[in-house]
N, C-alpha and C positions, 0 to 999 in steps of 0.2 A: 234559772226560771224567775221570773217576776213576782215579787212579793206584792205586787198591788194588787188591789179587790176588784174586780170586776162591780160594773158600775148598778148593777142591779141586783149583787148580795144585800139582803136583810128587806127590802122590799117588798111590797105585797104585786098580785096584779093588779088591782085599782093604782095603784102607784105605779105601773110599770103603763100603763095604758096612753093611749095616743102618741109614742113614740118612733120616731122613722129609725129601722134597724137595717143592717147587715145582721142576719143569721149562717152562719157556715157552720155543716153536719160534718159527720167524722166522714162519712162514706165521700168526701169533695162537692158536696152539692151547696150551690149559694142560693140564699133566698131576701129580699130586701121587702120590706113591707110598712104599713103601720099597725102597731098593738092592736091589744082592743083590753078590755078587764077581766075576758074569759081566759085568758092565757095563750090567746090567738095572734095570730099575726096575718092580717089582711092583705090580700095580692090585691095593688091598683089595677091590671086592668080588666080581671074578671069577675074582681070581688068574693071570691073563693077566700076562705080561710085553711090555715095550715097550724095545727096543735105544738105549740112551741116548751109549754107546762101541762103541768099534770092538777094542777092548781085553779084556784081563778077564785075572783072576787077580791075580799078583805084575806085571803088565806096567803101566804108567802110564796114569791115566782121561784120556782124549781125550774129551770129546763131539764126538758130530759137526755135521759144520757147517750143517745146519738149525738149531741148536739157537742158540737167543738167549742163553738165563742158565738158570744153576739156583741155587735158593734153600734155605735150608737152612728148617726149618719147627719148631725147636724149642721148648717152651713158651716163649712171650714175657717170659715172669716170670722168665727164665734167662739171662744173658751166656754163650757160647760162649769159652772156652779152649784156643787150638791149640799154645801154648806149656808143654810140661808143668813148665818153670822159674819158670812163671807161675802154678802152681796151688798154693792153698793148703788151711792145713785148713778143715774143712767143706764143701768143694766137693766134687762128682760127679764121677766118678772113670768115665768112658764108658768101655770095653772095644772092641776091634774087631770081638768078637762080637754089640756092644750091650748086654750087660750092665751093669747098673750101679752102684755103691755109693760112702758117703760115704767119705771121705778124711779121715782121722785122727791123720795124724804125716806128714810131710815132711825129707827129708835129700838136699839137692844136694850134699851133699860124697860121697855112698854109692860106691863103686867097683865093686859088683857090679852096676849097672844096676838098681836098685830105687829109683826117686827116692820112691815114696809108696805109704805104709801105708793101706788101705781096711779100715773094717769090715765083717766076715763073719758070718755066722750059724754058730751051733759051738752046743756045749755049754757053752761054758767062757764065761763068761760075758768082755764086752768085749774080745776076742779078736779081733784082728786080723794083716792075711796084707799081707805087701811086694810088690806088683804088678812083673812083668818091664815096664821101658817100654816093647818093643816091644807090649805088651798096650796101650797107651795110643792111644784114636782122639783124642779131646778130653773136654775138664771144662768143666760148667755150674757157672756161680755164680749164687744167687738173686740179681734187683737189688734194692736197699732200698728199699720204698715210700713215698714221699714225698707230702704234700701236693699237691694239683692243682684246686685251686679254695677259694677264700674261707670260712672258718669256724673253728669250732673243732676239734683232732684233738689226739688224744693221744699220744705217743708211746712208746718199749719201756718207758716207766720209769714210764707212766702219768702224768708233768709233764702239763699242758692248754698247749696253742699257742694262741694267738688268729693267723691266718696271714690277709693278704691280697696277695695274690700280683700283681706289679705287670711291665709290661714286655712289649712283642710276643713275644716269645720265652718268656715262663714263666721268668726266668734268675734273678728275685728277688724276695723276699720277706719281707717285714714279720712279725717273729712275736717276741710276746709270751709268755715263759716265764712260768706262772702257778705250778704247783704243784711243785716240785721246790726243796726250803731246801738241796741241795749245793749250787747253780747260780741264788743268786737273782737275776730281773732287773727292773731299777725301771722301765724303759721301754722301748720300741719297738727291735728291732733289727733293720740293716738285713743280708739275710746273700743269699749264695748260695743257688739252692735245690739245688747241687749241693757245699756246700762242707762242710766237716769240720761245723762247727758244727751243721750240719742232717743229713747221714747221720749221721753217729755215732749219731745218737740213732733212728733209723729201726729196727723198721718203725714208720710212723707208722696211724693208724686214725681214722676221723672219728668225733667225739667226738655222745654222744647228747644231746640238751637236753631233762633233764624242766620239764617247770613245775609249780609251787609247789602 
């Protein structure tokens, strides 16, 4: 069994609020919805709500004990950040009201409780506002897109990879830097498909082959 905490232990509902879930009961029933801070969970198309807690407000999320799991449903293309010590710049900067914006400067040393600057829409051009971190629900970070099958792809610097991806797991792979003179490489290297060497250079994109 998994030692990991489920991602809405210790939470309130206000803090669990405007959240896109997967809910699955024990009886096999799925229910996908958004929160809300009464402990609800809101069906898109009829607006009907469905009692997920016994809870609600500033009081702590319980679900109740039909309930199997709930799953968070956020673009897949996003890692989830519940550590706000842990967010950087560039990353989404979620509000507890769901609102949301990029994150632009960071100061863990700050004393007034403003760990991250997000930018805003103003007049003033590149203008940005110091978020209170009780306004902080979580930060998505896009993942780097990596090669995931045999060919040619290019990556953010437009170098060409020649990538043949080896190993039950997807864990490694073969990639021949072709076009990039800061980084030249004479032959074959064997790298992580998780390692410095390979995101750094992400996003990657699969390369087109004209013929002659």
């Amino acid at each position: 069994m998994s030692s990991e905490k489920p991602f809405w232990e210790g939470k309130t509902c206000e803090e669990m609020a405007n959240l896109h879930v997967k809910v699955t009961f024990v009886a096999g029933a799925v229910l996908t919805g958004i929160t809300d801070c009464s402990g609800h969970i809101r069906r898109s198309r009829n607006g009907s709500v469905v009692p997920i807690s016994a809870n609600r407000g500033a009081e702590r999320f319980v679900p109740y004990r039909d309930i199997e799991s709930i799953e968070l449903l956020d673009d897949p293309e996003y890692e989830r950040i519940d550590d706000i010590h842990d967010v950087c710049t560039g990353d989404i900067f979620v509000e507890t009201n769901g609102n949301r914006f990029f994150v632009v400067a960071v100061d863990d040393d700050d004393e007034t409780d403003c760990t991250l600057a997000v930018m805003v829409q103003a007049e003033i051009p590149n203008f940005h506002y110091w978020m209170l971190n009780s306004n902080f629900a979580y930060a998505l970070r896009r993942k780097p897109k990596l090669p995931n099958h045999d060919g040619l792809w290019l990556d953010k610097d437009d170098a060409l990879w020649s990538v043949a991806i080896s190993g039950l797991d997807n864990s490694k792979l073969v990639a021949l830097l072709i076009g990039d003179p800061e980084s030249p490489v004479t032959g074959s290297v064997w790298s992580g498909l998780n390692s410095k060497h390979v995101t750094s250079q992400a996003p990657f994109r699969p390369a087109k082959v004209v013929e002659a």
